[in-house]
C-alpha positions as CSV (number, residue, x, y, z in Angstrom):
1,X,0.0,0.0,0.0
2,X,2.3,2.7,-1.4
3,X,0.4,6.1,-0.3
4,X,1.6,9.8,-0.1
5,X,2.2,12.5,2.9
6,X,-1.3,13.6,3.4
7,X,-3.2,11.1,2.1
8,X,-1.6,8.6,4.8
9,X,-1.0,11.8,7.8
10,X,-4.4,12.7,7.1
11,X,-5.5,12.5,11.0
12,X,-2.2,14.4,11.9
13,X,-3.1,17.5,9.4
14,X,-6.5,17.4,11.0
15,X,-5.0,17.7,14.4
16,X,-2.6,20.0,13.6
17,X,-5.9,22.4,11.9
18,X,-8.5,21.4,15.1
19,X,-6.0,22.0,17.8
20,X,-5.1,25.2,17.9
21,X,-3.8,23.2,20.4
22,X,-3.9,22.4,24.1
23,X,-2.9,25.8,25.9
24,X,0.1,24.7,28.5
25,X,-1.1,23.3,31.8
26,X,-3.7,21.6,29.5
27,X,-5.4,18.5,31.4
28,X,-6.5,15.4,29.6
29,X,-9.8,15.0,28.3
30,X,-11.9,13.6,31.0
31,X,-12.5,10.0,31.0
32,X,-15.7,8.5,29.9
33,X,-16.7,4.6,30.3
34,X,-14.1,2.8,28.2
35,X,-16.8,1.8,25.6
36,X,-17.1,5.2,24.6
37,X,-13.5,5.6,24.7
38,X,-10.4,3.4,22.3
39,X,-7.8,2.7,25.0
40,X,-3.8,2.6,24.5
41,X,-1.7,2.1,27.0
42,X,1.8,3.8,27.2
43,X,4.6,2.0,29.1
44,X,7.9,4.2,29.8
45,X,10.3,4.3,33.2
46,X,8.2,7.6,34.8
47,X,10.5,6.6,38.0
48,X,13.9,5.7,39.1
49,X,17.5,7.0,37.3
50,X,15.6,6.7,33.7
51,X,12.5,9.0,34.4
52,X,13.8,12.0,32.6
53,X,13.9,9.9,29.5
54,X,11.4,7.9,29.6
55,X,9.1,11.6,30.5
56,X,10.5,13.1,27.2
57,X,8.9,9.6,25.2
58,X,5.6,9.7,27.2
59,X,5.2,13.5,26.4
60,X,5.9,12.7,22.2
61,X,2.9,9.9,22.3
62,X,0.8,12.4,24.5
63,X,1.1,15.3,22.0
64,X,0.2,12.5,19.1
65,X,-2.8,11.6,21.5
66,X,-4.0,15.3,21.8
67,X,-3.1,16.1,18.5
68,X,-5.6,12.9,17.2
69,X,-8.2,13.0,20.1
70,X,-8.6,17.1,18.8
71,X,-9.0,16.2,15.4
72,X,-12.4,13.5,16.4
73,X,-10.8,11.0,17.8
74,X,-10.7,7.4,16.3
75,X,-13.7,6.0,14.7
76,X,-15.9,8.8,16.8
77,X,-14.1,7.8,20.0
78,X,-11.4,9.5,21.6
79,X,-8.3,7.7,23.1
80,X,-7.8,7.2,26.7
81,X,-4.1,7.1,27.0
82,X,-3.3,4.9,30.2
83,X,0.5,4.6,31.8
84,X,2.4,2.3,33.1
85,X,5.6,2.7,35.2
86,X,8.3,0.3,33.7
87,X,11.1,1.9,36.0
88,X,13.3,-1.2,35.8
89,X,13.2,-4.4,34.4
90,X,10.7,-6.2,36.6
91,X,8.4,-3.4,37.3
92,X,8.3,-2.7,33.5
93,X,6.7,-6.8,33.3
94,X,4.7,-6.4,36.4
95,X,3.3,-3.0,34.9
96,X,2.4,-4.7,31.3
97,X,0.6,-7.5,33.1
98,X,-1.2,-5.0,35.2
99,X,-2.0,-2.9,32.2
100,X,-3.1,-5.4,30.3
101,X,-5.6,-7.4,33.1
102,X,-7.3,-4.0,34.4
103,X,-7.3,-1.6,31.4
104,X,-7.5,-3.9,28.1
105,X,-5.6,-1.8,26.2
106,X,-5.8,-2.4,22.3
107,X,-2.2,-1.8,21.9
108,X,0.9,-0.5,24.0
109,X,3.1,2.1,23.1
110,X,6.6,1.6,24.6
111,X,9.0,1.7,26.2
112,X,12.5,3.7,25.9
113,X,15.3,1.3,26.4
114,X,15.6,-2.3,25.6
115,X,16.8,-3.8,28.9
116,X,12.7,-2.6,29.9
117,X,11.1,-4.1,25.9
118,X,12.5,-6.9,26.1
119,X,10.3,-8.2,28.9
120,X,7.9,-6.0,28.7
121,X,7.0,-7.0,24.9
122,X,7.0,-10.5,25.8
123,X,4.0,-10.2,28.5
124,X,2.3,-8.5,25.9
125,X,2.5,-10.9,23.4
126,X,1.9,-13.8,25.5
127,X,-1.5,-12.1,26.1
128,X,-2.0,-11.6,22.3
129,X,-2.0,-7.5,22.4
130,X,0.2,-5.8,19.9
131,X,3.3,-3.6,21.0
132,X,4.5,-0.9,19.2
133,X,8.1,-0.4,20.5
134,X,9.0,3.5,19.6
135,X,12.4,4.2,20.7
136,X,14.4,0.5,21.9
137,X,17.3,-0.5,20.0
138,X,18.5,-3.7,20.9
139,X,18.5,-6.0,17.7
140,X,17.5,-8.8,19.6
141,X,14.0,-7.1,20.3
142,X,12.5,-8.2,17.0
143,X,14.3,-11.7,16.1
144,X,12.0,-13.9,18.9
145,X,9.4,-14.2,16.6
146,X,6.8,-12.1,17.9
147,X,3.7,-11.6,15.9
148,X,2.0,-8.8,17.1
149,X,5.6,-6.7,17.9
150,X,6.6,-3.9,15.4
151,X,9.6,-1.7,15.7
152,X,9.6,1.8,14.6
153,X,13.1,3.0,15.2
154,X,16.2,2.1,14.0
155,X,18.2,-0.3,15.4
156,X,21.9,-0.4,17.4
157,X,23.1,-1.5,13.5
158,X,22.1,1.6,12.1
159,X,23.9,3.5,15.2
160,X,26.7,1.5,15.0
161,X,27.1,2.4,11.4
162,X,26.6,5.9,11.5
163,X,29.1,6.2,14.2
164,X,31.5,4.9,11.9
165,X,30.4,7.1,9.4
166,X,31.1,10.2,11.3
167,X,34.3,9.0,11.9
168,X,34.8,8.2,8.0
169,X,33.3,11.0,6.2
170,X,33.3,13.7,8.6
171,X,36.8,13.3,11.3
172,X,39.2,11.9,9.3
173,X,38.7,14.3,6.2
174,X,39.4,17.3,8.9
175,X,41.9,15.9,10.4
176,X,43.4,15.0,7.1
177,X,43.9,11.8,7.5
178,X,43.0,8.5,5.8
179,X,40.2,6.6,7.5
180,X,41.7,3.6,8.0
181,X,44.7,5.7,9.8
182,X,42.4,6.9,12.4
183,X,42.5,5.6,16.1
184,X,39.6,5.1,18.0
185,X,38.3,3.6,21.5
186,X,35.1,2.4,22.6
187,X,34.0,3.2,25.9
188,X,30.8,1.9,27.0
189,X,28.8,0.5,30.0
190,X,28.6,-3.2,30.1
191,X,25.1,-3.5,30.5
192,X,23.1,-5.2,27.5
193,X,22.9,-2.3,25.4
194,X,26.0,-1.6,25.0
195,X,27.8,-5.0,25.2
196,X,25.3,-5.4,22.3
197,X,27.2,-2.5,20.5
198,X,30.2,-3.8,20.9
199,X,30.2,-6.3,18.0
200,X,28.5,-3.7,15.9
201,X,30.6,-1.2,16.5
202,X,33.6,-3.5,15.5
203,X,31.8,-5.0,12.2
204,X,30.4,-1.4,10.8
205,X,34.4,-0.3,10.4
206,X,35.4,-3.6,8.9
207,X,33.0,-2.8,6.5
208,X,34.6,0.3,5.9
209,X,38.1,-0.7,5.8
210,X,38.7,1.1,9.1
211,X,40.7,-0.9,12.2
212,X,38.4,-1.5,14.9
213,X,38.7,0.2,17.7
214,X,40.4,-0.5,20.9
215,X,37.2,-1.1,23.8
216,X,37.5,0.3,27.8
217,X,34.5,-1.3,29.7
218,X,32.9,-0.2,33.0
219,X,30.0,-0.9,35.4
220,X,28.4,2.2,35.6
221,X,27.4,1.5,39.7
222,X,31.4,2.2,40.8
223,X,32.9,3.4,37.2
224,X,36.5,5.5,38.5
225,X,36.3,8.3,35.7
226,X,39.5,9.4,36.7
227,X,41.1,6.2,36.2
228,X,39.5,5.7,32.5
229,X,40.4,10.0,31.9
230,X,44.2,9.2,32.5
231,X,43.7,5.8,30.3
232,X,42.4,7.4,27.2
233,X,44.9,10.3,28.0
234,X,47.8,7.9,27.9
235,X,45.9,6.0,24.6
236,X,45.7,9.3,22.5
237,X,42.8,8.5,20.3
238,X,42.2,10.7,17.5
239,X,38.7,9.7,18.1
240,X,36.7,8.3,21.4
241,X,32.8,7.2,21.1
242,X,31.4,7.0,24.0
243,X,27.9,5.0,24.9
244,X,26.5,5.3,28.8
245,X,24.3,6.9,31.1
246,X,23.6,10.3,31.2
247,X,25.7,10.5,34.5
248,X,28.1,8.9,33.2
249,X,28.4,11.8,30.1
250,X,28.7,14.3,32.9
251,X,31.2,12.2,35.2
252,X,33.4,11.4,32.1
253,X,33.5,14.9,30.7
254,X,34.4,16.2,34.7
255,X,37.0,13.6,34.7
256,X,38.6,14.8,31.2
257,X,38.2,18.3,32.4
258,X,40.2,17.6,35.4
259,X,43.0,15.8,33.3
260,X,43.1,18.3,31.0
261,X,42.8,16.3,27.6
262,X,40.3,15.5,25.2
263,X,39.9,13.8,22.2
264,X,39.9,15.3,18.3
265,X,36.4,14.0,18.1
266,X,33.9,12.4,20.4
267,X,31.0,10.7,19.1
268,X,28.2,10.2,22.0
269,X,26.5,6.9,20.6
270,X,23.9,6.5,23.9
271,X,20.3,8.8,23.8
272,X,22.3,10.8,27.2
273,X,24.1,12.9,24.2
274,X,21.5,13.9,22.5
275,X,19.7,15.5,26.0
276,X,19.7,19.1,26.4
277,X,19.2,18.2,30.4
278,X,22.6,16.5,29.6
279,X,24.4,19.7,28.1
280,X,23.2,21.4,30.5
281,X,24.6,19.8,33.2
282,X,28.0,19.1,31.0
283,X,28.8,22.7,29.9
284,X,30.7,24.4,27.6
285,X,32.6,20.8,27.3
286,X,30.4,19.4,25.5
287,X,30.8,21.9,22.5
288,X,31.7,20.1,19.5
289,X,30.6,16.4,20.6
290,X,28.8,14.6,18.1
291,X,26.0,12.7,18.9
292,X,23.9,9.2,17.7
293,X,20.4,8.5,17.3
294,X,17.2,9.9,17.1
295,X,16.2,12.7,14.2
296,X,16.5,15.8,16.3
297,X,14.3,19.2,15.9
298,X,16.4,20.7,13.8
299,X,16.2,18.5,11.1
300,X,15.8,20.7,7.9
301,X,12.4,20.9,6.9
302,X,13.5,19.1,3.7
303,X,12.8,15.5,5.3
304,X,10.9,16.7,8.0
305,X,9.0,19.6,7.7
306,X,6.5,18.9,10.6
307,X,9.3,18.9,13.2
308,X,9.2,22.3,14.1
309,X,5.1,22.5,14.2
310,X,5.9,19.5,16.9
311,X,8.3,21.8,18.6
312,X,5.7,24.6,19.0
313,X,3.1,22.5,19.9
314,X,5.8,20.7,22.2
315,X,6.3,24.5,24.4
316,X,2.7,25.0,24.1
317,X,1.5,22.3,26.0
318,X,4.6,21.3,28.4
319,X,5.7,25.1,28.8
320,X,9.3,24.6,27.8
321,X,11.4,23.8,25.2
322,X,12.1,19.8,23.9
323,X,14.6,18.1,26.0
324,X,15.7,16.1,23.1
325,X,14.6,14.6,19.8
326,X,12.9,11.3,21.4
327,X,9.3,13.6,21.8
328,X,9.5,13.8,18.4
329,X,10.0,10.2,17.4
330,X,7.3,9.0,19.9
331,X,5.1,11.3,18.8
332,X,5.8,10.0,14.9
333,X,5.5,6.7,15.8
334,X,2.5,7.0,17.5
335,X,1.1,9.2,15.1
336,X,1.9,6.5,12.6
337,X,0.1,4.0,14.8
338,X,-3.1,6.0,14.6
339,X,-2.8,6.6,11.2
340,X,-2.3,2.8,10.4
341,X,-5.6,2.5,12.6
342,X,-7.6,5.1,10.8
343,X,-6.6,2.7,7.7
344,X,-7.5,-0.4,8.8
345,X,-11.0,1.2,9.9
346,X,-10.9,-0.9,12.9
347,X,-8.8,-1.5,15.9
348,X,-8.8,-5.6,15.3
349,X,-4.8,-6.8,15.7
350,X,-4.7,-9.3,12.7
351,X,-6.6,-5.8,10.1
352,X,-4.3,-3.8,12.1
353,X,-1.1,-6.1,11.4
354,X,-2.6,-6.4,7.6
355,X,-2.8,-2.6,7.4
356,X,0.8,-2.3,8.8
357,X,2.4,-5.1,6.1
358,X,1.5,-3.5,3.4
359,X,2.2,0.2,4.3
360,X,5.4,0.6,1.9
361,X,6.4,5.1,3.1
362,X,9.0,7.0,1.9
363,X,11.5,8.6,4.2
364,X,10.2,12.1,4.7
365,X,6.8,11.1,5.2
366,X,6.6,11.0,9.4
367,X,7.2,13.9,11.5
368,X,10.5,13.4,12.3
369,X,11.8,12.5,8.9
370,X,11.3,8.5,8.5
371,X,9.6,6.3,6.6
372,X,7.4,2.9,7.0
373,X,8.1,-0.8,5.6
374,X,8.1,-3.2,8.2
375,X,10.2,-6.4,7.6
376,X,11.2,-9.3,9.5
377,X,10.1,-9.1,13.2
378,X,8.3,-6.3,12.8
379,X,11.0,-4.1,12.0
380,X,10.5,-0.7,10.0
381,X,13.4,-0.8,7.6
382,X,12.9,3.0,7.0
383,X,13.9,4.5,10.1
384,X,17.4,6.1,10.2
385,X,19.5,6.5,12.9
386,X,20.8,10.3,12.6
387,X,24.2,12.1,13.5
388,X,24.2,15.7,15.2
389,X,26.5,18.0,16.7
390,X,26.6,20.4,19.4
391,X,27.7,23.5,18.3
392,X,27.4,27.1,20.2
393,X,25.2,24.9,22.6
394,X,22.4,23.3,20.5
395,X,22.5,20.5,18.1
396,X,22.7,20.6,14.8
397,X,21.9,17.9,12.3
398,X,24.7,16.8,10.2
399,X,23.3,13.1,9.0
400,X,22.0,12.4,6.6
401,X,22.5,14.8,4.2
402,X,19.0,15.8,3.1
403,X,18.5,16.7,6.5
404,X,21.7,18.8,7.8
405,X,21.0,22.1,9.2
406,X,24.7,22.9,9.7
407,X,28.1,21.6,8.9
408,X,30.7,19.6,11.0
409,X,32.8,21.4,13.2
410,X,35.9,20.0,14.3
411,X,36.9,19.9,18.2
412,X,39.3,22.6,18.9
């Protein structure tokens, strides 16, 4: 089903003319018996050391919800967005099954890191109600086999590979060097996510003809910052990426501070780098760091032309500016979702899963710049992992092309 921009965002432009949206401090519609009502549940960490991102993904899938419930709702019903708190591991299972036995929900948005999908996805699945997975990575999220799971995002191959590609295309020409000349070291946490980088990391510069590059593990719980700073000092890579926490970003960049060295480039390949909660807290350090992963809203309007109508809409109804580009993918994704629903003229899973098979967008065509084919597991094959930089305290999108609002800068 090969179908243009309106013609498939149809609901969205109707929001976007009905809403003059929801004026800041803007409650929810109150509820009404579920049978007048469509309910979706919406499962992100709201507690515990990932609540600030897991906030910014619940607020992109509430502005979708507003944005659709002001423009009539779903088949003359609005949504009733419920939320469950999947603040680790455990909780996020326990909160699916809970979700799932007293709400009903039709689907589940989710969920903002993949250590919390992975289980999460499996309850609902085993219970036969469809996930749509907005913002985890992990590869391993859709090759279990899961029929009612579809991705939306890229994957940890696609950040992988863009890593490398900054490193490629973008360092070693200013540094004047040949890629395959360039050092590099991989820092990371040694939870799941980012041993599961590891490999990638490893296989996307073999594919380029570039060495590998060296690895420093820690566990972020007792991580000695100082100890890594004066290792990577003594290393001298012309080029350090750097996936962890957002403590950890702010801890590493104090430790380099302190040791008084830093690396040519530094490619941030964790969601922490794209935070403006996280520059904030880093500083002026953090100027000239590129960073992996979601579009951002500065995307030029060229592939995304919606983003900054999300921004506005974004400050309207949460009274302050983004804290980072993973409102706008969660709202894209879910805006996708109702789209795909409005479609299939029903909210039954196996129309709904029909519906979603043969969508076949073009990049460009969601709000933050992707596209829809779903492959394999449930995976959309066109999302794209995107590269920015921080330059005079915002980010600017380098990657890809069609979508740079700026040019590279190196590190000074």
């Amino acid at each position: 089903m090969a179908a243009g921009r309106r013609s498939v965002l149809g609901g969205l432009a109707a929001g976007f003319a009905a809403a003059a949206m929801p004026a800041k401090g803007h409650a929810a519609t109150p509820p009404r018996k579920n049978d007048d009502r469509i309910v979706i549940g919406a499962l992100f960490p709201l507690t515990g050391p990932l609540a600030t991102l897991g906030n910014e993904c619940l607020r992109g899938v509430q502005l979708a919800t507003d944005l659709c419930n002001a423009g009539g709702g779903l088949f003359g019903k609005q949504i009733n967005l419920v939320q469950g708190d999947a603040a680790d591991p455990d909780r996020a299972v326990a909160a699916a099954r809970s979700m799932i036995s007293d709400q009903q929900p039709v689907l589940i948005f989710g969920t903002g890191d993949s250590t919390l999908s992975l289980g999460a996805s499996e309850a609902s699945e085993g219970s036969g109600i469809p996930y749509w997975e907005l913002s985890a990575t992990m590869p391993s999220i859709t090759t279990r086999g899961f029929h009612y799971l579809l991705r939306i995002c890229d994957t940890e191959n696609g950040v992988a590979d863009r890593a490398v590609e900054a490193a490629e295309t973008l360092v070693a020409p200013a540094l004047k060097q040949a890629p395959a000349s360039l050092s590099a070291t991989l820092l990371y946490s040694d939870g799941s996510s980012g041993m599961a980088l590891l490999p990638l990391i490893a296989a996307a510069a073999q594919r380029r003809g570039m060495t590998a590059p060296m690895t420093i593990a820690y566990q972020s719980e007792d991580a000695d910052f100082t100890a890594i700073a004066a290792r990577l000092a003594a290393m001298q890579p012309d080029v350090l990426i750097h996936y962890g926490s957002s403590e950890d970003v702010v801890l590493l960049h104090a430790a380099l501070a302190t040791r008084r060295w830093r690396p040519r480039a530094m490619i941030g390949a964790s969601s922490a780098y794209g935070s403006r909660d996280t520059a904030m807290m880093v500083g002026p350090a953090l100027e000239g760091t590129l960073a992996v992963g979601v579009t951002p809203y500065s995307i030029d309007t060229r592939l995304a032309p919606d983003a900054a109508m999300v921004a506005t809409l974004y400050e309207q109804r949460f009274g302050a500016a983004p804290r980072s580009g993973l409102s706008l993918s969660h709202f894209a994704g879910a805006g996708l979702c109702f789209d795909v629903l409005r479609l299939a003229k029903t909210t039954d899973k196996d129309k709904v899963l029909n519906t979603v098979q043969g969508l076949g967008l073009a990049q460009g065509t969601l709000a933050n710049g992707w596209g829809a084919l779903f492959g394999a597991g449930g995976q959309n094959l066109r999302a794209f992992t995107a590269l920015t930089q921080w330059q005079d305290g915002r980010l600017v999108s380098l990657l890809p092309k069609d979508g740079a609002s700026g040019r590279f800068r190196l590190r000074v």
